[in-house]
DSSP file (Angstrom, degrees, kcal/mol; ACC not computed):
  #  RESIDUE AA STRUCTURE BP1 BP2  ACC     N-H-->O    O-->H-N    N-H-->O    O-->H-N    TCO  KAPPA ALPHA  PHI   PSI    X-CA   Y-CA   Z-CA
    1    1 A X              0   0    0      0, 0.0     2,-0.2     0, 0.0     0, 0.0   0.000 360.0 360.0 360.0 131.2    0.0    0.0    0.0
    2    2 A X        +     0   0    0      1,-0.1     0, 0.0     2,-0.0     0, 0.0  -0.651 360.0 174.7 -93.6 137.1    1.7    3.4   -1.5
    3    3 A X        +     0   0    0     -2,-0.2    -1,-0.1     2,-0.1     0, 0.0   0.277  37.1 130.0-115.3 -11.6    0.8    6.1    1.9
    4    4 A X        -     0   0    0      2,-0.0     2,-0.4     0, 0.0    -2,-0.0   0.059  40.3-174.2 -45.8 167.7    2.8    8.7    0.1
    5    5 A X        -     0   0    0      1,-0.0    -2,-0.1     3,-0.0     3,-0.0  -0.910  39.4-178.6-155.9 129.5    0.6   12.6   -0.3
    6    6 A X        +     0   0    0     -2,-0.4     2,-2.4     5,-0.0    -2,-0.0   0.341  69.9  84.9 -88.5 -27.2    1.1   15.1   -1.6
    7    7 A X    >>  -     0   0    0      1,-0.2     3,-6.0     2,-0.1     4,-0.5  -0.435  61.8-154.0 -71.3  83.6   -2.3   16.7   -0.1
    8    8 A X  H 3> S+     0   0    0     -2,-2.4     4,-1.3     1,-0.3     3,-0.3   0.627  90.8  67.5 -29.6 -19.8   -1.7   18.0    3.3
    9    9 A X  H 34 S+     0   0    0      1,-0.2    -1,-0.3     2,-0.1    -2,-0.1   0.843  96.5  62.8 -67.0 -25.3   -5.1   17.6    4.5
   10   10 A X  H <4 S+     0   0    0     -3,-6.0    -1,-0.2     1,-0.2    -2,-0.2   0.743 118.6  13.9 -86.1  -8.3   -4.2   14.0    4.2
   11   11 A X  H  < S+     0   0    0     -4,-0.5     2,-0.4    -3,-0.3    -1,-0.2   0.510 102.7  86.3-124.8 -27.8   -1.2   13.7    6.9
   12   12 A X     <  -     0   0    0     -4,-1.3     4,-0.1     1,-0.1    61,-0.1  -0.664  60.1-155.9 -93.8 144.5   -1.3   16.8    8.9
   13   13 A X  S  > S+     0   0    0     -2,-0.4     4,-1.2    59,-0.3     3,-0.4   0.970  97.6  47.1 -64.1 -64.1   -3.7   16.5   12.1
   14   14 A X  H >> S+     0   0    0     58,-0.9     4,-2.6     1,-0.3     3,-2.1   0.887 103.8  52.5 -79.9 -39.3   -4.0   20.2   12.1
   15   15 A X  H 3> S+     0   0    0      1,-0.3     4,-0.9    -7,-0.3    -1,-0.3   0.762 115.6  53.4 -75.0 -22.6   -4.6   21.1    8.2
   16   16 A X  H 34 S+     0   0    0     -3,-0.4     4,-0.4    -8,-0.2    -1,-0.3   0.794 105.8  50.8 -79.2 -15.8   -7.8   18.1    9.0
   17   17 A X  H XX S+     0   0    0     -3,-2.1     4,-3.3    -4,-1.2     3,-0.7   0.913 112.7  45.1 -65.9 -70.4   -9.1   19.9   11.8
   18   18 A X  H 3X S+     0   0    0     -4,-2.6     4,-1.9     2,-0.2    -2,-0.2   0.687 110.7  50.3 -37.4 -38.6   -9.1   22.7    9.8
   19   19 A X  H 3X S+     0   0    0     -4,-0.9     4,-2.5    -5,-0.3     5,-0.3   0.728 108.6  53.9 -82.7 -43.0  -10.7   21.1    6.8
   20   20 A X  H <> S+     0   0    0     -3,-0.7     4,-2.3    -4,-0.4    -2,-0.2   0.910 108.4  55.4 -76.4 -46.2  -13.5   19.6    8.9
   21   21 A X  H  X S+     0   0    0     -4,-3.3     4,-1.9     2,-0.2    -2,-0.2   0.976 108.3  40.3 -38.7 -60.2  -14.1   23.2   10.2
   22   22 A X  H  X S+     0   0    0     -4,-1.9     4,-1.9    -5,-0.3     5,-0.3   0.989 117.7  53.4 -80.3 -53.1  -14.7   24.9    7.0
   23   23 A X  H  X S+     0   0    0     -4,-2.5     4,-3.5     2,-0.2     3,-0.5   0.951 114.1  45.0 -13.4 -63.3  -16.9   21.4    5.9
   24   24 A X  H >X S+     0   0    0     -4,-2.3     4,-2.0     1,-0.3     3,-1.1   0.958 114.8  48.3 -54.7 -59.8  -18.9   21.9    9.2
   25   25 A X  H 3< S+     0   0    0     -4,-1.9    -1,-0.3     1,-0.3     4,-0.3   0.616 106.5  51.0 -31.4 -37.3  -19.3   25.6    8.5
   26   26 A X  H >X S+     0   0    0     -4,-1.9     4,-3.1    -3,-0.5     3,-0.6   0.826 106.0  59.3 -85.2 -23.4  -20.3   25.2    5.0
   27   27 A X  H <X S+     0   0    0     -4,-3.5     4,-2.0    -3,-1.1     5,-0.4   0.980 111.3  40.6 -68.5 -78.3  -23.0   22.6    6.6
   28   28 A X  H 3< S+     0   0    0     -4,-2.0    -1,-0.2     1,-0.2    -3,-0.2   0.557 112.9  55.3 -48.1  -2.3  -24.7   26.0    9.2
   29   29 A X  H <> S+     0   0    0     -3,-0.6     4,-1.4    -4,-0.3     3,-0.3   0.780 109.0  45.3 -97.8 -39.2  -24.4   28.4    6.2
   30   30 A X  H  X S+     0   0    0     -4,-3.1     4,-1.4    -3,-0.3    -2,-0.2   0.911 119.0  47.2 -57.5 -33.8  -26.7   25.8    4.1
   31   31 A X  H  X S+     0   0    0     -4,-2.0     4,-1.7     1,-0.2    -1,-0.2   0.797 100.4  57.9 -85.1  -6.3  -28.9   25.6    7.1
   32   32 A X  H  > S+     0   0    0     -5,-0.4     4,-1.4    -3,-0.3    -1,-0.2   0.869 110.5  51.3 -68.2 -37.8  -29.2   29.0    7.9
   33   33 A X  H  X S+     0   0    0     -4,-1.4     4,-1.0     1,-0.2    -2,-0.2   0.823 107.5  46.1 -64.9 -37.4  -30.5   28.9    4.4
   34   34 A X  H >< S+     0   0    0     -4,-1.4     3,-1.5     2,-0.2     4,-0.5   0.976 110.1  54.8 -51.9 -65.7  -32.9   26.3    4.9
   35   35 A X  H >X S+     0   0    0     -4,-1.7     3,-5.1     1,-0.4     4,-1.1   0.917 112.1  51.9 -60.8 -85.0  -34.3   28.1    8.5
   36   36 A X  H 3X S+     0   0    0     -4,-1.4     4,-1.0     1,-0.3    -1,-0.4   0.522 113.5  38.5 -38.4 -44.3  -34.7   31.1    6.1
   37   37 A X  H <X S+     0   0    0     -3,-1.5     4,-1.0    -4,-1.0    -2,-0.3   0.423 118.9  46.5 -47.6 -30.4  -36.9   29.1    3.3
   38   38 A X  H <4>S+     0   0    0     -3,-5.1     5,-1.6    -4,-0.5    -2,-0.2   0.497 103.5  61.5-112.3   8.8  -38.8   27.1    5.9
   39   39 A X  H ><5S+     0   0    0     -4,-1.1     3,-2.3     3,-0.2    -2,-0.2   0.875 113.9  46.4 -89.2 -66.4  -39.4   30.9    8.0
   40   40 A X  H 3<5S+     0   0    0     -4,-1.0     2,-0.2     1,-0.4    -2,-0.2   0.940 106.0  50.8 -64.3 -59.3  -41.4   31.7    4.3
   41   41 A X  T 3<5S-     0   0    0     -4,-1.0    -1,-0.4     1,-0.1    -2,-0.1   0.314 114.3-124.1 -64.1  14.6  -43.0   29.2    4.0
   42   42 A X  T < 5 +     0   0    0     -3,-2.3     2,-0.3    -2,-0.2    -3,-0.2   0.899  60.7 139.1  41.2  72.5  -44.6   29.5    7.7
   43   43 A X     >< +     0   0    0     -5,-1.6     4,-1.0    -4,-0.1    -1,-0.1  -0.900  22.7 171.1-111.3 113.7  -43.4   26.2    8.8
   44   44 A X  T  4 S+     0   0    0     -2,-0.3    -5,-0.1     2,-0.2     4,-0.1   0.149  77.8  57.8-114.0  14.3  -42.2   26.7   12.4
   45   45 A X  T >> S+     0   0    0      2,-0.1     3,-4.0    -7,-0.1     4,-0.9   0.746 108.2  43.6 -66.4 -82.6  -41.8   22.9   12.8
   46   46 A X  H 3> S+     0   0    0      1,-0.3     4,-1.4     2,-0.2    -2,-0.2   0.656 112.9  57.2 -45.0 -24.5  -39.5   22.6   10.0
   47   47 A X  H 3X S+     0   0    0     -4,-1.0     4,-0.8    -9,-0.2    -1,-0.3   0.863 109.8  47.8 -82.3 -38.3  -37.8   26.1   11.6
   48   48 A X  H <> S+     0   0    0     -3,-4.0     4,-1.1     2,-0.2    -2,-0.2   0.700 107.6  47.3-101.2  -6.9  -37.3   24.1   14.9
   49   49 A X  H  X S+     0   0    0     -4,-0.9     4,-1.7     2,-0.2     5,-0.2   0.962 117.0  50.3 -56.6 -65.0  -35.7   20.8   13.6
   50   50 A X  H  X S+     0   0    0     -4,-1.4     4,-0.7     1,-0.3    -2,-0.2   0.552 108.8  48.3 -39.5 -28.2  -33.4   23.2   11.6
   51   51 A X  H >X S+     0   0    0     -4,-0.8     4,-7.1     2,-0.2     3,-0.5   0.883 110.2  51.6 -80.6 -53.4  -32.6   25.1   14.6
   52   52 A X  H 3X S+     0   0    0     -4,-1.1     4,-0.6     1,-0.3     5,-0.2   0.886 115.4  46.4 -18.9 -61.7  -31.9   21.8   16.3
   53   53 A X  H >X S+     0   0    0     -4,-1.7     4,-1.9     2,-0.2     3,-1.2   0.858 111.6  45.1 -47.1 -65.1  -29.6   21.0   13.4
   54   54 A X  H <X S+     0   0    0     -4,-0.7     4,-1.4    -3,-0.5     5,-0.3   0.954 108.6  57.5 -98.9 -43.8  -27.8   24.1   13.1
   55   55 A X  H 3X S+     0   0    0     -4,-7.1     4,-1.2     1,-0.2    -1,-0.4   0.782 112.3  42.5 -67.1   8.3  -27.2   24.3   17.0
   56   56 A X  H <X>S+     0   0    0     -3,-1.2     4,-2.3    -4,-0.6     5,-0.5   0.659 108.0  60.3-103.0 -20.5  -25.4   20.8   17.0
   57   57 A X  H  X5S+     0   0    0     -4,-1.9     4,-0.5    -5,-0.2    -1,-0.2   0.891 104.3  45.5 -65.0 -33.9  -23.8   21.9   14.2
   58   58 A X  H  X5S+     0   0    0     -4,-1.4     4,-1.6     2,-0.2    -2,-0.2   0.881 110.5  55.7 -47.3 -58.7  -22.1   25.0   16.1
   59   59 A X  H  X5S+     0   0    0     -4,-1.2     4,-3.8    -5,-0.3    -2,-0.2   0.925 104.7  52.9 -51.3 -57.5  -21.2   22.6   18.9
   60   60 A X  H  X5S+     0   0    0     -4,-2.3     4,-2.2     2,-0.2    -1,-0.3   0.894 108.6  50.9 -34.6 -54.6  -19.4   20.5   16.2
   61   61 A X  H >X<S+     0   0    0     -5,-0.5     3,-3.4    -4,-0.5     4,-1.3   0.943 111.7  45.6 -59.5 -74.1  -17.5   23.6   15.1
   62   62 A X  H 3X S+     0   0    0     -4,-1.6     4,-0.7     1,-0.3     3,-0.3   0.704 110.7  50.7 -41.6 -58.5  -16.4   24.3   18.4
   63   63 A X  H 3X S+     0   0    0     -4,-3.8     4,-2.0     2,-0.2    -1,-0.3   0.829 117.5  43.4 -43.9 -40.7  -15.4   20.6   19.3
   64   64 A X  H <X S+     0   0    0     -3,-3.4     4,-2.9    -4,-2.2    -2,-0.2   0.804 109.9  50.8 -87.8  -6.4  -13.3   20.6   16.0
   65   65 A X  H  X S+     0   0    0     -4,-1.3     4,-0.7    -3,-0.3    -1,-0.3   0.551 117.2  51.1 -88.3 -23.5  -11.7   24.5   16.6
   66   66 A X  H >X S+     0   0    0     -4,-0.7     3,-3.0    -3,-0.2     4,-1.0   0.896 112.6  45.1-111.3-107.0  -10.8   22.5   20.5
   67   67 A X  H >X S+     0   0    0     -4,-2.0     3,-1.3     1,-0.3     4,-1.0   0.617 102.6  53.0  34.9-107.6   -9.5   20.2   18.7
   68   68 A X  H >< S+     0   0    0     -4,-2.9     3,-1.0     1,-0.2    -1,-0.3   0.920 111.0  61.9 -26.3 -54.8   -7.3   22.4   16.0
   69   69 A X  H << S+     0   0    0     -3,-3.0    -2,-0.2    -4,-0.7    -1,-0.2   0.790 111.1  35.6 -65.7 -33.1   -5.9   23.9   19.8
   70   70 A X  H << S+     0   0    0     -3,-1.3     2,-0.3    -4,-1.0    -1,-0.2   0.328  97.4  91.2-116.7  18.6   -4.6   20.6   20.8
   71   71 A X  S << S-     0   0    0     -3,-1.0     2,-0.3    -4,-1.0    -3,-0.0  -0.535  74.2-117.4 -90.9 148.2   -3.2   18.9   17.3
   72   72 A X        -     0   0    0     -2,-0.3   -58,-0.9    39,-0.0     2,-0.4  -0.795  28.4-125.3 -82.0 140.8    0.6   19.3   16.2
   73   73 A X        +     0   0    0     -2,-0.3     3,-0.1    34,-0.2   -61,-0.1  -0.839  32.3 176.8 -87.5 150.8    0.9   21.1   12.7
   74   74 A X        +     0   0    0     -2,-0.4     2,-0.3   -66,-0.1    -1,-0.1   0.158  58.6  34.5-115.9  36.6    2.8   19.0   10.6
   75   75 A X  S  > S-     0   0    0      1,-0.0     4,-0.8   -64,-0.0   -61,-0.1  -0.744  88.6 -99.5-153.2 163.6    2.8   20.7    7.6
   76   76 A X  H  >>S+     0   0    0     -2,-0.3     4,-2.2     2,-0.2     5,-0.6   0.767 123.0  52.8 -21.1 -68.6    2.8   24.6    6.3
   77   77 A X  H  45S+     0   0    0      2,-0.2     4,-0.2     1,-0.2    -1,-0.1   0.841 104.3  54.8 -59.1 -26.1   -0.9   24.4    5.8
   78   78 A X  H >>5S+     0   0    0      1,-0.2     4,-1.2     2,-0.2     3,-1.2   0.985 109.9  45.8 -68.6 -64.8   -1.4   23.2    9.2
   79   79 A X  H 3X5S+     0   0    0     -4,-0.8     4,-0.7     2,-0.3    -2,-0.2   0.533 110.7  49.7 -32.5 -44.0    0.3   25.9   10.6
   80   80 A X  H 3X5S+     0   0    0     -4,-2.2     4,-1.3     2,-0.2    -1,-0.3   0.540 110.7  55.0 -96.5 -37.1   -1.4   28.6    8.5
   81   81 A X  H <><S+     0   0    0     -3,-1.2     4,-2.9    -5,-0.6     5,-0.3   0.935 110.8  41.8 -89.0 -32.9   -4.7   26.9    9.5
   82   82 A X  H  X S+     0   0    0     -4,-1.2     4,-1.3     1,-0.2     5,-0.3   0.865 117.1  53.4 -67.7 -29.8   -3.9   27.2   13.5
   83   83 A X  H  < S+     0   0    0     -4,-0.7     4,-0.5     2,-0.2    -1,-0.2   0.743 108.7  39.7 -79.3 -43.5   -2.7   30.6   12.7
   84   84 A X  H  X S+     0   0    0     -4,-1.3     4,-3.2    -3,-0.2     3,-0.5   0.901 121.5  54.4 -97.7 -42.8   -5.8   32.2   10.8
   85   85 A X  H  X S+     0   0    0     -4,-2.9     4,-2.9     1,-0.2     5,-0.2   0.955 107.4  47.6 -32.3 -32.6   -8.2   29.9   14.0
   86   86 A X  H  X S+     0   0    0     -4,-1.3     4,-1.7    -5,-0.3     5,-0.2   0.925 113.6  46.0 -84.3 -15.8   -6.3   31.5   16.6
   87   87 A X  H  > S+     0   0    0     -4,-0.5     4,-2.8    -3,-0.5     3,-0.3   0.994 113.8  53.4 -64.6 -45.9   -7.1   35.3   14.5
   88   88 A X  H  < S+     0   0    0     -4,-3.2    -1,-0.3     2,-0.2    -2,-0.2   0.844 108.5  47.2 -60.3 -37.7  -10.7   34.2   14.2
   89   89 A X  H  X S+     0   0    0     -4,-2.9     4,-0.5    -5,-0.2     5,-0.5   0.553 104.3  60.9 -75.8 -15.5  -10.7   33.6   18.0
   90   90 A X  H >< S+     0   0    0     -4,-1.7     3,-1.5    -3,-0.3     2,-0.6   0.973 100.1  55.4 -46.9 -81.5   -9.3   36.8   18.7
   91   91 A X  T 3< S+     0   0    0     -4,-2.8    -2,-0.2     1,-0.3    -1,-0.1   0.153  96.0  63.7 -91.4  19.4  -12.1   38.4   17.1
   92   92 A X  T 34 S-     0   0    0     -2,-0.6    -1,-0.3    -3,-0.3    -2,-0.1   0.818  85.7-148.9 -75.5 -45.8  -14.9   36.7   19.3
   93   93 A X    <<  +     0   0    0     -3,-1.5     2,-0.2    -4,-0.5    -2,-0.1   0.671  46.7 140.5  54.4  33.6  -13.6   38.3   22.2
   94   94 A X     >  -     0   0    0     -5,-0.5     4,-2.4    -4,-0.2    -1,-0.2  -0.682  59.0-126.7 -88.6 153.0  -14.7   35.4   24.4
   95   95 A X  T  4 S+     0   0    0     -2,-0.2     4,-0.4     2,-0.2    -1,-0.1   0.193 108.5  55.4 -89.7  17.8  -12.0   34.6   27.3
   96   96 A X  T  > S+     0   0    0      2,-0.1     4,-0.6    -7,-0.1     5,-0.2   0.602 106.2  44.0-117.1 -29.0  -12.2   31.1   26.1
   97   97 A X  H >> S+     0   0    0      2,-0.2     4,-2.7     3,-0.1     3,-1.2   0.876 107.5  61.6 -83.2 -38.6  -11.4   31.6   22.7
   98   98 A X  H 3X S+     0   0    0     -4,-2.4     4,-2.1     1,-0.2     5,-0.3   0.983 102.6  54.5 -59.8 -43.1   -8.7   33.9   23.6
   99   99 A X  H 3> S+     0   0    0     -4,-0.4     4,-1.5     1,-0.3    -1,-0.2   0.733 108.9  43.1 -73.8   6.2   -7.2   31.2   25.2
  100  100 A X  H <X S+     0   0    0     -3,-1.2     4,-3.2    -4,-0.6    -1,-0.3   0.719 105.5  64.1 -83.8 -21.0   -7.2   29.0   22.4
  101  101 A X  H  X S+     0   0    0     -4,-2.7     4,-1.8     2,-0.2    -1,-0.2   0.923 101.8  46.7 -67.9 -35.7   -6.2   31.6   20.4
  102  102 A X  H  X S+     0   0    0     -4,-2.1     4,-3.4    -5,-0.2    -2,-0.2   0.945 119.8  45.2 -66.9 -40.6   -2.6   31.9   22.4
  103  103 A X  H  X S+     0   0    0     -4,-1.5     4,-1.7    -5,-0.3    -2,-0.2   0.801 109.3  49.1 -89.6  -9.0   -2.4   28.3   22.1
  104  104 A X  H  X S+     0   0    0     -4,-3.2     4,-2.2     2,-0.1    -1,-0.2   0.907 120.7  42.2 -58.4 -38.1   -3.5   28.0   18.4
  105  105 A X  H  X S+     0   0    0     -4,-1.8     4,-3.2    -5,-0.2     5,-0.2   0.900 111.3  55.3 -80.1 -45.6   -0.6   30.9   17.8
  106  106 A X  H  X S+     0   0    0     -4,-3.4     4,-7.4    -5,-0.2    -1,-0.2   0.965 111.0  43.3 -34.2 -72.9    1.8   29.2   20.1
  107  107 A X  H  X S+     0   0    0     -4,-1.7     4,-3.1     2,-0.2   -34,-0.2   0.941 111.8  50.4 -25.0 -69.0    1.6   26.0   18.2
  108  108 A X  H  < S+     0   0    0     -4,-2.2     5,-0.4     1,-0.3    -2,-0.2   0.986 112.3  53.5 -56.3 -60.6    1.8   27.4   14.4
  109  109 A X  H >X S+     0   0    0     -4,-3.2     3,-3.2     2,-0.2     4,-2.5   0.917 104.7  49.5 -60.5 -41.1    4.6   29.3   15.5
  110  110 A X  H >X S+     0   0    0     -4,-7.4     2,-4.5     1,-0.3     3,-2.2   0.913 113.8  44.8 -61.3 -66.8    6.5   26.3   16.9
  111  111 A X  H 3< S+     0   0    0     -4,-3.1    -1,-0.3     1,-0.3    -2,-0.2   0.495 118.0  46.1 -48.2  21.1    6.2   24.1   13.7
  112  112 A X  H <4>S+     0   0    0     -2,-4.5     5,-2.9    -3,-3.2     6,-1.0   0.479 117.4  44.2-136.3 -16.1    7.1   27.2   11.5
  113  113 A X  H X<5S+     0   0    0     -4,-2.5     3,-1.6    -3,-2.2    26,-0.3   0.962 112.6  46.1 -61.9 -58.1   10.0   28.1   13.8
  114  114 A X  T 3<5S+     0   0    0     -4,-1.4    -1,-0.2    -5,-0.3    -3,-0.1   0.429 116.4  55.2 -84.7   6.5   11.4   24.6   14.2
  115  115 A X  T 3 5S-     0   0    0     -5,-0.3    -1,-0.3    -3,-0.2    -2,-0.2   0.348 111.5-112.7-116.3  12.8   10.8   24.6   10.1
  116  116 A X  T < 5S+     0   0    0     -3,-1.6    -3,-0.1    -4,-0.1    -2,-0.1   0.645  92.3 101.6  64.6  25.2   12.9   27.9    9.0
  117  117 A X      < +     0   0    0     -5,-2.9     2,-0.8     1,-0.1    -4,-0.2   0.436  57.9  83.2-115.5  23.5    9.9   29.8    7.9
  118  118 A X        -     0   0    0     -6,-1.0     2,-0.6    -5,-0.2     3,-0.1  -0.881  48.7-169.3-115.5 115.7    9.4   32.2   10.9
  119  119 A X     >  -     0   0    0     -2,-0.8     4,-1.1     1,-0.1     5,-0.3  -0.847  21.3-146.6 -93.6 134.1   11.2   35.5   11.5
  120  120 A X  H  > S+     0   0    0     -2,-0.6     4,-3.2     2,-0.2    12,-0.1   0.979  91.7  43.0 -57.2 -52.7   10.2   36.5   15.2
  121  121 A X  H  > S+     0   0    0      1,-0.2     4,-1.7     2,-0.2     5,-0.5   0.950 114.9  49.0 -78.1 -39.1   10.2   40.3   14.7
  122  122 A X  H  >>S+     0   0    0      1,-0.2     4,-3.3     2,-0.2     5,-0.6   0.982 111.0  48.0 -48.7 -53.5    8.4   40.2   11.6
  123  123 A X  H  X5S+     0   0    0     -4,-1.1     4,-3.1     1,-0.2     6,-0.3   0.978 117.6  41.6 -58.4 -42.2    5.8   37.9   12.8
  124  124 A X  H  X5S+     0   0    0     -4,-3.2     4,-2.0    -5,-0.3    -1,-0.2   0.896 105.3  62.3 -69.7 -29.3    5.2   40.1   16.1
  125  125 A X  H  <5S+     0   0    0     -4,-1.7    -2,-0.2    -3,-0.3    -1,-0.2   0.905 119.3  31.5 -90.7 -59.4    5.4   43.5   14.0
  126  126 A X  H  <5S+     0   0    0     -4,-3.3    -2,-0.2    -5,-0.5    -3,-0.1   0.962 121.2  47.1 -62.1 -48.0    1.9   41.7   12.0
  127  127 A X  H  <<S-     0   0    0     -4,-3.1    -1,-0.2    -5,-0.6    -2,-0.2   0.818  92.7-144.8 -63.6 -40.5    0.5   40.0   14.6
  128  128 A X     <  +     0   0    0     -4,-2.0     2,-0.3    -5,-0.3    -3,-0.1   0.552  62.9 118.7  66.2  19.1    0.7   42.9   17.2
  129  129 A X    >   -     0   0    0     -6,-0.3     3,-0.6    -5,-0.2    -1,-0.3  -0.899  65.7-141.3 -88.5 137.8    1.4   40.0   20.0
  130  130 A X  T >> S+     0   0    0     -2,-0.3     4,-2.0     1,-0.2     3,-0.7   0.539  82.5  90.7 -12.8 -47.4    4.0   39.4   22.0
  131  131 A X  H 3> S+     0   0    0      1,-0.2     4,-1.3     2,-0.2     3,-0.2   0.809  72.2  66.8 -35.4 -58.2    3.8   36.0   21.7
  132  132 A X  H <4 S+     0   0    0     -3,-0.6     4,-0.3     1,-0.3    -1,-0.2   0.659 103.3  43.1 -51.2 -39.7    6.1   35.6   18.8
  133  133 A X  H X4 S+     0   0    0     -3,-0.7     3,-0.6    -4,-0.3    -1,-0.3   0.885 116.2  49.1 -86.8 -24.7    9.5   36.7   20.6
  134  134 A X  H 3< S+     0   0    0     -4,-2.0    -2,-0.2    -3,-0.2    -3,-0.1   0.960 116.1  46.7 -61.1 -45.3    8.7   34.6   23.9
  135  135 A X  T 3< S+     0   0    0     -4,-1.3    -1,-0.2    -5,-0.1    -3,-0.1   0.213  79.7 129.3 -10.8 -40.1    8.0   31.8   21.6
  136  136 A X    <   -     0   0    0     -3,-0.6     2,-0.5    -4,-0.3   -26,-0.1  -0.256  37.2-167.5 -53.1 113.3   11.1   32.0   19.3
  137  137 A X        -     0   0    0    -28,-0.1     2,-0.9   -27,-0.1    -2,-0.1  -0.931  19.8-135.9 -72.9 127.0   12.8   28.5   19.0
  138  138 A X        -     0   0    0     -2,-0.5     5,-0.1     2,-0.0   -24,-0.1  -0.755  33.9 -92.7 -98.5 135.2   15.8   28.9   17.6
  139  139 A X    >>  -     0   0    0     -2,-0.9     3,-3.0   -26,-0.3     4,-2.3   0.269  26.2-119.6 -31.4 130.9   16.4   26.3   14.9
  140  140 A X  H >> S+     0   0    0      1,-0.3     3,-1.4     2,-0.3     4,-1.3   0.762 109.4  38.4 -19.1 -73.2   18.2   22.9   15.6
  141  141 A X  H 3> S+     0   0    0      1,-0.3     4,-2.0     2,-0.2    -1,-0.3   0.586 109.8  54.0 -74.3   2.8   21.1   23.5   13.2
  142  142 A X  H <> S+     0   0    0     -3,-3.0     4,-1.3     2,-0.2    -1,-0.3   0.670 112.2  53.1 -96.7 -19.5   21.8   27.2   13.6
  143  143 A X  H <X S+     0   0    0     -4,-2.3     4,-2.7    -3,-1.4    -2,-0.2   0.971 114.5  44.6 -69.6 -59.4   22.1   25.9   17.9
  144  144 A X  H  X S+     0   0    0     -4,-1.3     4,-2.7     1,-0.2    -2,-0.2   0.875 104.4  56.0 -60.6 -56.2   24.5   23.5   16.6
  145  145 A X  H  < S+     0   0    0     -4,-2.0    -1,-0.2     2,-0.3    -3,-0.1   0.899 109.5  54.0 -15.2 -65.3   26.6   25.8   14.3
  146  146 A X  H  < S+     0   0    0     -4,-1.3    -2,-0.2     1,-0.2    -1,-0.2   0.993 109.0  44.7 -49.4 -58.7   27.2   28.1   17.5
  147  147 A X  H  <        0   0    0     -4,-2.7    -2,-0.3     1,-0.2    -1,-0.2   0.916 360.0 360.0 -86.2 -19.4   28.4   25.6   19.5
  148  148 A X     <        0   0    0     -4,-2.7    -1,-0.2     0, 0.0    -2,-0.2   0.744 360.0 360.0 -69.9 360.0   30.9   23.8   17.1
């Protein structure tokens, strides 16, 4: 059996989290659409299955954004997807999504540190956090370099 990929959704945890988010998401914007269709047509049964529906569908989101917070990226795309969660959780303002948000941001940066694609000052200078210089790994072989 060939396991090889080229698709990142297919080996990184986080870039599947992510992928099952925007799935879940596309599922509550079709039912919000429904809710809206069965609201015209005065059927306020069909509006309260749909509501049913859409809140387990939220709950689902939530589980998989929990989720996303506690995965390893292994990939770019994983990383980029913890990175744009943790912005979106930022912009709830809830104190439970900020903290997922430090630990989504936390994350991305260590896989993108420990991979050569993060400058610290840049990244804090965008972000407007802190995070990014506490955060800073510096890479394996540039430790190793120093000391021989």
């Amino acid at each position: 059996m060939n396991t090889e990929t080229r698709d990142p959704i297919e080996f990184c945890p986080a870039a599947a989290c992510a992928a099952a988010i925007v799935r879940i998401e596309g599922f509550i914007d079709h039912v919000a659409r429904l809710k809206d269709e069965a609201r015209l047509a005065r059927s306020p049964d069909l509006v309260a299955q749909l509501d049913a529906i859409s809140d387990e569908l939220i709950l689902a989101a939530d589980e998989a954004r929990d989720r996303l917070a506690q995965v390893e990226a292994i990939s770019s795309a994983g990383a980029m997807a913890q990175l744009l969660a943790a912005i979106r959780d930022v912009r709830v303002r809830d104190d439970a999504e900020r903290v997922r948000a430090k630990d989504l941001e936390a994350k991305a940066i260590r896989f993108l540190a420990n991979a050569n694609l993060y400058e610290a000052s840049f990244c804090r200078t965008l972000s407007g956090t802190k995070l990014g210089g506490r955060l800073f790994i510096q890479p394996a072989h540039d430790a190793e370099r120093r000391i021989s």
